[in-house]
LUMKOLLUM-93392 format. One line per field, with one value per residue (C-alpha): residue number from 1; x, y, z. Coordinates in steps of 0.5 Angstrom, whole numbers. Layout:
N
nr c(NUM/...) $
u c(X/...) $
v c(Y/...) $
w c(Z/...) $
END
This chain:
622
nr c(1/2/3/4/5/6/7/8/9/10/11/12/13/14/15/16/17/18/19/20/21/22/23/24/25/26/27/28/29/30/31/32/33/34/35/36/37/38/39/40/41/42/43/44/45/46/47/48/49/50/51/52/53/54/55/56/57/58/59/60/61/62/63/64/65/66/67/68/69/70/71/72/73/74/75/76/77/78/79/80/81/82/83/84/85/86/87/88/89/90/91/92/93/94/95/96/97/98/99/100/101/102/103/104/105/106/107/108/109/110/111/112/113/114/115/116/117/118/119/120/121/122/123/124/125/126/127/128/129/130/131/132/133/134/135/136/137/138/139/140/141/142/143/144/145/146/147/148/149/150/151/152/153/154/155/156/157/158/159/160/161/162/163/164/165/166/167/168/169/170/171/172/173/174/175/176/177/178/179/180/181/182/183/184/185/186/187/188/189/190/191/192/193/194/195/196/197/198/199/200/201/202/203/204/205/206/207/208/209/210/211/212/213/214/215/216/217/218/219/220/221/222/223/224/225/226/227/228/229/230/231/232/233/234/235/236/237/238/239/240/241/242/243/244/245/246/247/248/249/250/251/252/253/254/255/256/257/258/259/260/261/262/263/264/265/266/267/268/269/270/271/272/273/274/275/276/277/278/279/280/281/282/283/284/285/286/287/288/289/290/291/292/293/294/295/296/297/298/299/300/301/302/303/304/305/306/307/308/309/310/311/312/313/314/315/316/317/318/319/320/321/322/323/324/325/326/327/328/329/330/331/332/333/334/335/336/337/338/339/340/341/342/343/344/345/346/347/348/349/350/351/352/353/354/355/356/357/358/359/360/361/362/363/364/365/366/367/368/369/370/371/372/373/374/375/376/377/378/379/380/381/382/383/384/385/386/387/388/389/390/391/392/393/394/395/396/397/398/399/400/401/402/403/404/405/406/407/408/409/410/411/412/413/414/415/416/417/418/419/420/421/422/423/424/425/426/427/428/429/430/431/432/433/434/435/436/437/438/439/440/441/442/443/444/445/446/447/448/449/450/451/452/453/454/455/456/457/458/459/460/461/462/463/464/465/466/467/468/469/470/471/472/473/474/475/476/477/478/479/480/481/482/483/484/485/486/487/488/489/490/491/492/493/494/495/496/497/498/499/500/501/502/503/504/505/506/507/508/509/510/511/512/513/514/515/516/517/518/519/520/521/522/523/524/525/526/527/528/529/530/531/532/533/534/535/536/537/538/539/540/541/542/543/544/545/546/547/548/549/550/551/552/553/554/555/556/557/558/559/560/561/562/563/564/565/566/567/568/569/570/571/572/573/574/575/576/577/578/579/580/581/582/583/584/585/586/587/588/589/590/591/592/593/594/595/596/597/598/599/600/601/602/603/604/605/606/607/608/609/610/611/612/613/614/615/616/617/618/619/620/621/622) $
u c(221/222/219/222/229/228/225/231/236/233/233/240/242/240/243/250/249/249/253/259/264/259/262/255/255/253/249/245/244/242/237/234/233/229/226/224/221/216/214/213/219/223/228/236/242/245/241/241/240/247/246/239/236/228/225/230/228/221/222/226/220/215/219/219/212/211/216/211/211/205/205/211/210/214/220/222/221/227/231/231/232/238/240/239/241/248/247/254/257/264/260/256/262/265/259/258/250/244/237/233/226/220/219/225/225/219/221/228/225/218/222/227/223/218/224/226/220/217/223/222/215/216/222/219/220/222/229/229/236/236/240/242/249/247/243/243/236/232/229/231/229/223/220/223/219/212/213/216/209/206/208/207/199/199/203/202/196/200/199/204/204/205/210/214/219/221/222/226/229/231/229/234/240/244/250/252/258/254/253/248/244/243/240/235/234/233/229/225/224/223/216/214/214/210/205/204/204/210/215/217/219/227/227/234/235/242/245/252/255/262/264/261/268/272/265/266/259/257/253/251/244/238/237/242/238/240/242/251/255/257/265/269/276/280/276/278/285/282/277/279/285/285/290/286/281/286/287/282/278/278/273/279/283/284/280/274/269/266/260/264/267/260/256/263/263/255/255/260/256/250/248/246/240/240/239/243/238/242/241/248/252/249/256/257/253/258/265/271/272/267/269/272/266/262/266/266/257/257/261/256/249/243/242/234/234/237/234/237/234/238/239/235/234/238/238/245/247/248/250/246/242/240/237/241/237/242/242/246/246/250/253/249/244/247/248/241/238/234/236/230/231/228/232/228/234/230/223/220/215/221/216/210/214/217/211/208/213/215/221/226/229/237/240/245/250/251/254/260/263/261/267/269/263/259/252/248/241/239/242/237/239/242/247/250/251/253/258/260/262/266/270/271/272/278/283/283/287/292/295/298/298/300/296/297/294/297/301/297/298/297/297/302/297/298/305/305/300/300/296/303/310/314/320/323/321/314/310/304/299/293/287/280/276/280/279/273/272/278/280/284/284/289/287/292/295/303/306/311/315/321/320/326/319/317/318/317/320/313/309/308/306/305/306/309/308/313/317/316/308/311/315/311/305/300/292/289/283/278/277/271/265/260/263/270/272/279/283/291/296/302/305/308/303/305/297/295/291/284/287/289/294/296/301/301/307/305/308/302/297/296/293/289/285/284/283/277/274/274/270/265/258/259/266/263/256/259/263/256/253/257/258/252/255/250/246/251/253/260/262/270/273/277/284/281/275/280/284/279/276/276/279/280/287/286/293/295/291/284/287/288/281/279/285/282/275/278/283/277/273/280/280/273/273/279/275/269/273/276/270/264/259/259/259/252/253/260/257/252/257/261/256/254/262/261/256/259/265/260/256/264/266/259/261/269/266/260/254/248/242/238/244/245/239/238/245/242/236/240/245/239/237/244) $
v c(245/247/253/255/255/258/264/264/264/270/273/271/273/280/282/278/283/289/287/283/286/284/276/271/271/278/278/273/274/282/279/273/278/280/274/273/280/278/272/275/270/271/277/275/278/274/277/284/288/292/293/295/300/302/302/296/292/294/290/285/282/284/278/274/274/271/265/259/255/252/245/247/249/256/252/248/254/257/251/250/259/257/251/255/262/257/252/251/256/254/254/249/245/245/244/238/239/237/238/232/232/231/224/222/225/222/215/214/217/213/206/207/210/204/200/202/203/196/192/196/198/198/204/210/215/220/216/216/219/222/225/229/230/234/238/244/248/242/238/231/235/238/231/227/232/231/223/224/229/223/218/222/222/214/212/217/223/229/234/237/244/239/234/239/242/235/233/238/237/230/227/231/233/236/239/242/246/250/256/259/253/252/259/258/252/256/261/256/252/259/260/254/255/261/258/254/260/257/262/263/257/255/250/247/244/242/244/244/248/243/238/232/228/230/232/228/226/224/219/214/215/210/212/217/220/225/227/227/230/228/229/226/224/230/235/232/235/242/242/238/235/227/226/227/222/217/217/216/212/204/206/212/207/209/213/214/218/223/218/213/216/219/212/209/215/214/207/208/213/209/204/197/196/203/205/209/212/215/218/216/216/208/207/205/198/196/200/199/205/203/196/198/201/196/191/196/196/187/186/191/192/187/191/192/196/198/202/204/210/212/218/224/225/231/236/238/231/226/220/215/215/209/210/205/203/199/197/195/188/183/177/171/177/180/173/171/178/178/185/188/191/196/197/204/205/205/208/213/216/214/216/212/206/207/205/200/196/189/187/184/179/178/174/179/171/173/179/175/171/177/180/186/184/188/189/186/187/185/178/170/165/162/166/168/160/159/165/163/156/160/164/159/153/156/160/168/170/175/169/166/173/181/187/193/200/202/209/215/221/226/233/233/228/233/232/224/222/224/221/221/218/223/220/214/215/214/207/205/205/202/205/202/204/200/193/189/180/177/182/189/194/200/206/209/213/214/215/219/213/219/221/226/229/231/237/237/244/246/242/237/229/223/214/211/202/197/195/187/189/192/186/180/177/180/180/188/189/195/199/204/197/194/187/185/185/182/181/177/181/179/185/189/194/201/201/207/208/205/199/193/188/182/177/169/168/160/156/153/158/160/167/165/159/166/170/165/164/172/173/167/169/166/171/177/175/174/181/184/181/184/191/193/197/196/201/206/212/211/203/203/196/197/192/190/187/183/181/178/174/167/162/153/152/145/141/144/138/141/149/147/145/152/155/153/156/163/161/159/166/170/167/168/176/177/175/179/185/183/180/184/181/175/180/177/170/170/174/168/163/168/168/160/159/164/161/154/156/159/151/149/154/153/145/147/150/145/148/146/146/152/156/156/158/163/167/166/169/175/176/177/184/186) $
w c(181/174/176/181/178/171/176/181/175/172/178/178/171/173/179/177/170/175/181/177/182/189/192/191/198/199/193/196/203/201/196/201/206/202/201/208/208/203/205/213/215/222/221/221/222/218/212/211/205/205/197/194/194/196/188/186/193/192/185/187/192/187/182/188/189/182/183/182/189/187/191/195/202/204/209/203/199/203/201/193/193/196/192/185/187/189/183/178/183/187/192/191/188/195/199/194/196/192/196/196/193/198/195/197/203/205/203/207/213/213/211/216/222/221/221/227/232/228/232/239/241/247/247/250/244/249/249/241/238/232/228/221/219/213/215/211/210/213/208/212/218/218/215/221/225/221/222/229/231/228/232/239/236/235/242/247/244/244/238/235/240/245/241/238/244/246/239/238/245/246/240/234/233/227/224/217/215/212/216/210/210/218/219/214/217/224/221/218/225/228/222/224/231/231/227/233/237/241/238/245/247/248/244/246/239/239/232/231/225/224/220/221/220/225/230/237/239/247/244/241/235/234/226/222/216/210/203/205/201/194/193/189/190/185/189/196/196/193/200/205/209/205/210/215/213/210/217/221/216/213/207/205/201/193/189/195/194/200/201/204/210/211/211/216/220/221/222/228/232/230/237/237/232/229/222/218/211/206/199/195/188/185/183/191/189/183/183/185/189/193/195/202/204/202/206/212/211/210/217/221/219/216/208/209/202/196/191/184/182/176/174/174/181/183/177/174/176/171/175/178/185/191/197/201/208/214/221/225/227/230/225/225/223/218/215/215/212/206/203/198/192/186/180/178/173/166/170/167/173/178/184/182/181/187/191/185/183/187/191/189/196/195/200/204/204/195/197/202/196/190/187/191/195/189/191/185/185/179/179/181/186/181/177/184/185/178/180/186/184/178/182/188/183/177/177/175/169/173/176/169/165/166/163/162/159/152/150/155/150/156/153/148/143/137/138/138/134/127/121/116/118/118/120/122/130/127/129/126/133/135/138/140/135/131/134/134/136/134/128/128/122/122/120/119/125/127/134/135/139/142/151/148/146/153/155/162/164/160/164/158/161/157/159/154/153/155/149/150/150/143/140/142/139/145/146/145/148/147/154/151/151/156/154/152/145/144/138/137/134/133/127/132/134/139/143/146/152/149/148/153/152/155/155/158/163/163/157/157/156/149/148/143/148/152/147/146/153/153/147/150/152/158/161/158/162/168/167/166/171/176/174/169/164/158/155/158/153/154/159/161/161/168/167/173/170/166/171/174/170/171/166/167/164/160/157/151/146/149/148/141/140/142/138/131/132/133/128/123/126/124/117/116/119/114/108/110/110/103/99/100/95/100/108/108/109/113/118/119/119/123/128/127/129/135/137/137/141/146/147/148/154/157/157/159/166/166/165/167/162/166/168/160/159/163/161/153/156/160/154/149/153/154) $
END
């Protein structure tokens, strides 16, 4: 694939160096017609070469001739030409596409094929309705084609020149906005039937050009399969009618991403025992944003697979993939289902361990009592007990106290922050970099604290604190880290936005007895275990996270037992950073003291021995 890329980019460079005036558009049809040409593809009119003349076309398919598709067959060929003629182009920032290796491909229609003809053996696959709602250039597709012309040799003894039209005929249906993409797709189709030698046949495949969200369907599908589309929310307003989805969809709540009302959309057209296979962002397990259409999924399908791939899966795109695999049951099914997972993340060769590695089987009745109903693969019987019992058992920190973000310098932070006190609207401020467990060190930045200094009229924006934030003893808490790192601060500090700060609103709940449940081992596991920001490059602590944490109010004589760990701690930092010749031991007899406090938390929320041991195995990894 690297291969083909580098090719096509340079190809690409040349004729952009030559042809800056021409629109992307023009410049590709002119030159994939030329494509087409070269490889004996069906002429289209879609594609015509209207720029070129016969010396430079006679060079441009010499190149083309040289592109290295080594293993790759034609049809596909056609597609990843398009994806990297269009790559880092408005275009494809748009269509949000990312073609899907074969791999991939291969894995979701196999599983969620067999799936489906597994639990109905006798269904005639003459009646079979599947559909591609993305269908772009054909990579889903045509793979659904080859494993339907398979099933038609193992049921009923017909060979692809004789299952082709009534898979093409009763079996598929297709839709994409993309008109480009779906005349490839066509032209691919038409290749692969005059090979065949059935290059006259009507085909009658039903193919939409139109947006799958707003498309009405005269009928119900067994299996909806496809890579959909990647938008997220900033860009949605830009390309498409936020309204409309707000509208029209439950998932389309908050900062949603496009996927969403994409997998609520299939699974409303999907019948009664149908499966859904999609390739989407990983961040649908765990985030917040997702927690709708996560709900939306848990009422209405048994969860067959969930598989992390981490990141790599599509090139230019530095987020986490899964492989999610649904169908559409009734309740006492889904609360019954056994969900099986692979968590690929840190895998090397993601293929191979794809097909080697084990399952692992979560109960889909976890996912009903999660927070947000996260979709935690990586979690034992055990810890979702534990974590049930918890959160079922204590209050969360929101109901005794309030949490905000600090100071947002928004575009004006060279006017805000200063390294001198220039005069006396200057306020020592915090930052994130500032604070570790239990202790703070300034470094020395000054806030201009003046909103006078905005200048809307210039398009100037900042979010300044609440002064009661300000001028109270307060909680800081670190918003860039995969654990909470959480301080007492009571000399005044303005916080920017890198900082958390939190204030009780219950006499009788002391900051500091907060202040050493959250630096425990036990909340900040129970944070991880949920979300899994460790090893990330940069992990966010949302407010949400902290609001949520779980917390067991004790009279105000056991609060101060846990009070005077984290007073001995904060003693114990400050001479750290005042006697350097004795760092060494403080940071074990800091250590010792933390680890102390942690068996006592353990206790408060009554621990067993195993529960124990396993999160102090867990920790250790993280």
């Amino acid at each position: 694939m690297k291969n083909i890329r580098r090719d096509i980019t340079n190809i690409k460079k040349k004729l952009k160096k030559k042809y800056s005036s021409v629109e992307d558009e023009v410049l590709f049809r002119s030159f994939f017609a030329l494509v087409l040409e070269e490889y004996s593809f069906p002429e289209s009119k879609v594609f015509q070469n209207i720029l070129f003349d016969k010396e430079e076309s006679d060079y441009l398919k010499y190149c083309i001739s040289k592109i290295q598709i080594h293993d790759i067959n034609l049809e596909n060929m056609l597609g990843w030409i398009y994806q990297f003629f269009y790559e880092d182009t408005v275009v494809q920032e748009k269509l949000a596409q990312y073609y899907t290796e074969r791999w991939i491909v291969e894995y979701i229609v196999d599983h969620s094929l067999d799936l489906f003809l597994s639990q109905n053996p006798e269904r005639p696959l003459k009646t079979i309705k599947i559909l591609d709602p993305c269908c772009g250039t054909g990579h889903f597709t045509f793979y659904i084609i080859d494993k339907m012309v398979d099933w038609y040799r193992k049921r009923e003894g017909l060979e692809a020149r004789d299952s082709l039209p009534i898979i093409l005929q009763r079996n598929l249906f297709v839709i994409d906005t993309d008109q480009i993409a779906l005349e490839i797709f066509k032209i691919s189709l038409t290749q692969r039937l005059r090979i065949l030698g059935l290059e006259a046949c009507e085909t009658g495949l039903q193919i939409l050009n139109g947006d799958y969200l707003t498309a009405g369907f005269d009928q119900f599908f067994d299996l909806i399969l496809g890579n959909p589309p990647y938008l997220e929310n900033r860009k949605i307003n830009k390309y498409l009618n936020k309204a409309m989805l707000k509208e029209n969809f439950k998932a389309a709540r908050g900062r949603f991403d496009l996927v969403s009302v994409f997998i609520e959309k299939s699974i409303g057209i999907l019948k009664d025992k149908g499966v859904l296979g999609y390739i989407v962002p990983a961040n649908i397990l765990l985030n917040n944003n997702f927690a709708e259409i996560r709900q939306i999924m848990l009422n209405s399908c048994a969860i067959s697979q969930v598989i992390n791939l981490g990141e790599g899966v599509f090139s230019h795109v530095s987020m986490d993939m899964c492989m999610l695999i649904l169908q559409k049951v009734s309740d006492d099914c889904r609360k019954k289902n056994w969900i099986f997972t692979k968590n690929l993340r840190q895998a090397e060769n993601k293929k191979r361990e794809l097909k080697d590695s084990s399952f692992k089987q979560i109960k889909q009745a976890y996912y009903y009592n999660t927070l947000k109903s996260v979709f935690d693969i990586h979690s034992s019987d055990q810890i979702f007990q534990l974590r049930s019992r918890i959160y079922e058992k204590y209050p969360l920190l929101k109901e005794s106290c309030e949490i905000i973000a600090g100071i947002a310098p928004g575009n004006i932070r060279h006017k805000l922050l200063s390294d001198k006190k220039l005069d006396v609207r200057y306020v020592p401020v915090l930052e994130g970099k500032d604070i570790r467990r239990y202790g703070y060190q300034w470094q020395g930045t000054y806030l201009l604290n003046d909103r006078n200094v905005i200048d809307k009229h210039r398009g100037e924006y900042a979010t300044f604190m609440r002064e009661e934030f300000v001028l109270q003893p307060k909680l800081v808490i670190r918003q860039t880290a995969d654990r909470f790192i959480a301080a007492y601060e009571d000399q005044n500090y303005y916080l920017l936005n890198t900082l958390y700060a939190c204030l009780s609103r219950n006499e009788n709940l002391k900051l500091k007895y907060i202040l050493a449940l959250l630096n425990s081992k036990l909340l900040n596991f129970l944070y991880y275990s949920l979300i899994h920001e460790a090893k990330k490059l940069f992990p966010q602590i949302k407010i949400y996270h902290i609001q949520n944490s779980p917390i067991k109010i004790e009279n105000l004589g056991i609060q101060q037992h846990f009070i005077d760990f984290v007073n001995r701690i904060e003693y114990l930092n400050k001479e750290y950073n005042g006697q350097k010749s004795r760092q060494v031991s403080l940071e074990k007899e800091i250590a010792a003291q933390q680890k102390k406090l942690d068996r006592q938390v353990y206790q408060l929320f009554e621990l067993t021995h195993r529960e124990i041991e396993e999160i102090e195995s867990i920790y250790t990894e993280i």
